[in-house]
ZADRENMI-421704 format. One record per residue (C-alpha): residue number from 0; residue in one letter; x, z, y. Coordinates in steps of 0.5 Angstrom, whole numbers, plus 500, padded with zeros to 3 digits. Each point is the difference from the previous one (the first is absolute). Layout:
% residues N
<site num="NUM" residuo="A" u="X" w="Z" v="Y"/>
...
This chain:
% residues 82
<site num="0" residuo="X" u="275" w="123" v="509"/>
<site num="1" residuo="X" u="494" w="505" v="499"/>
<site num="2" residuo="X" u="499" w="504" v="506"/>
<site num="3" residuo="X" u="497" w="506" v="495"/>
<site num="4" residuo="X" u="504" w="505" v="497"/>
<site num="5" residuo="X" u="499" w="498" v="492"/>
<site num="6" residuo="X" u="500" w="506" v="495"/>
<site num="7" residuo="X" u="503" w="495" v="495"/>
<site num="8" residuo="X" u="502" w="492" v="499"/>
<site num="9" residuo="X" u="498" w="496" v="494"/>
<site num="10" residuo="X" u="505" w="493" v="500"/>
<site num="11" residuo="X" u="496" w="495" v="495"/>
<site num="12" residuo="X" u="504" w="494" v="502"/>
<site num="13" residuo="X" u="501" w="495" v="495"/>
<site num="14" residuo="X" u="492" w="502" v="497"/>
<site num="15" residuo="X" u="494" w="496" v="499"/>
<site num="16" residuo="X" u="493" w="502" v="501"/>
<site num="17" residuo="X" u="497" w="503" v="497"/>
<site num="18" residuo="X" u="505" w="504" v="498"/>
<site num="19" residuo="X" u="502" w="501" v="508"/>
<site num="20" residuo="X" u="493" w="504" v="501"/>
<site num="21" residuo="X" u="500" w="504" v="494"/>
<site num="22" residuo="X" u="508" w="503" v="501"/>
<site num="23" residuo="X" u="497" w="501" v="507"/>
<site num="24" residuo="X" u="493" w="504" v="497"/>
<site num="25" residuo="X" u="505" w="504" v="495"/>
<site num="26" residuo="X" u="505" w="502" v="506"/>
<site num="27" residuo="X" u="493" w="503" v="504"/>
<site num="28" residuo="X" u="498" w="503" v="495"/>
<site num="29" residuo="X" u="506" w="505" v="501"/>
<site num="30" residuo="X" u="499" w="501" v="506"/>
<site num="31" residuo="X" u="495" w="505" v="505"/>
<site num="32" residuo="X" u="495" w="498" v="503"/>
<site num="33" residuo="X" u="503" w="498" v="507"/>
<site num="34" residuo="X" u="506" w="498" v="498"/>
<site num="35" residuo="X" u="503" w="493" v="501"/>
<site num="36" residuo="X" u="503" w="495" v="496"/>
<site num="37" residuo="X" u="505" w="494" v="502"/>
<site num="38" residuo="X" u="499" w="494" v="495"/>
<site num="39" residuo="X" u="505" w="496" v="500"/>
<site num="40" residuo="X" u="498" w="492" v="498"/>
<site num="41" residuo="X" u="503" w="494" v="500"/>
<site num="42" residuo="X" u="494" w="496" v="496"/>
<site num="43" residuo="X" u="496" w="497" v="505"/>
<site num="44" residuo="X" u="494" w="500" v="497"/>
<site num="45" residuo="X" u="500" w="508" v="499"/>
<site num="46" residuo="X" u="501" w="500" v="508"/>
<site num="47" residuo="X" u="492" w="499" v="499"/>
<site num="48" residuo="X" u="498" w="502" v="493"/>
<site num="49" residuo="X" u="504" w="507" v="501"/>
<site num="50" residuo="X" u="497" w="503" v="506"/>
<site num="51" residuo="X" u="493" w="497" v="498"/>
<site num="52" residuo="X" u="499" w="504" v="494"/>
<site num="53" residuo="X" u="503" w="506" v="503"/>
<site num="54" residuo="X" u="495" w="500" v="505"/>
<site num="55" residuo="X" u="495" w="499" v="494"/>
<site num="56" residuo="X" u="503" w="505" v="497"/>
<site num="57" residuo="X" u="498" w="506" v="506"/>
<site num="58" residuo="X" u="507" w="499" v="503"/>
<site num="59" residuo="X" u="502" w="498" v="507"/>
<site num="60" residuo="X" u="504" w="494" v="502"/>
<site num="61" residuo="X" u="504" w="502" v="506"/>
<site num="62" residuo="X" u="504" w="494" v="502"/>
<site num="63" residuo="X" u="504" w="494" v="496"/>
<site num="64" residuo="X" u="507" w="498" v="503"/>
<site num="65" residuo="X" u="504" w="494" v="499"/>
<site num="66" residuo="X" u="507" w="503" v="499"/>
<site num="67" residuo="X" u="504" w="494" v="499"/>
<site num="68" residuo="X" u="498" w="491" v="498"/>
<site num="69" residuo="X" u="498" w="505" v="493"/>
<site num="70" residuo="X" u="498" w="506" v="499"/>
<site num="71" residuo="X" u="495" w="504" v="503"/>
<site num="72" residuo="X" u="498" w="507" v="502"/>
<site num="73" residuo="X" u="493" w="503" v="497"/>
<site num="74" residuo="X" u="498" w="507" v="503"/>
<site num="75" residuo="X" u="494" w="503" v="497"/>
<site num="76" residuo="X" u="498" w="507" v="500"/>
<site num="77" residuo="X" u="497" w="504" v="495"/>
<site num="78" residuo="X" u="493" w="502" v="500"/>
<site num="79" residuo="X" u="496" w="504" v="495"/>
<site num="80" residuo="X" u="498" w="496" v="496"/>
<site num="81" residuo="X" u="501" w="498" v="494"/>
């Protein structure tokens, strides 16, 4: 499990690309500046796809867990911009 405090947690198991990035990009958008997200997935390809474009997207990957054989943790803060 994390070892950041996450102001809030999005569970997408059961989504495909691309739908595992833009759910993660809304759910930041809710967000402050400096907060962070726990995304949780169990599509492997989001495991890369996911962080890669939310750092394209300004924001900063902290870490990528596995939790158990499928579902992974995506934690990522908000950055400013948009």
């Amino acid at each position: 499990m994390s070892e950041y405090k996450e102001n809030s947690e999005l569970n997408i198991k059961g989504e495909i690309c691309p739908f595992t990035f833009v759910k993660s990009k809304l759910a930041l958008e809710k967000m402050k500046k400096g907060e962070i997200l726990r995304v949780i997935v169990d599509y492997e390809p989001a495991i890369r796809n996911v962080p890669r474009s939310m750092e394209e997207q300004g924001h900063k990957v902290l870490s990528i867990n596995k939790i158990n054989n499928t579902d992974y943790e995506i934690i990522v803060e908000k950055d400013g911009k948009k």
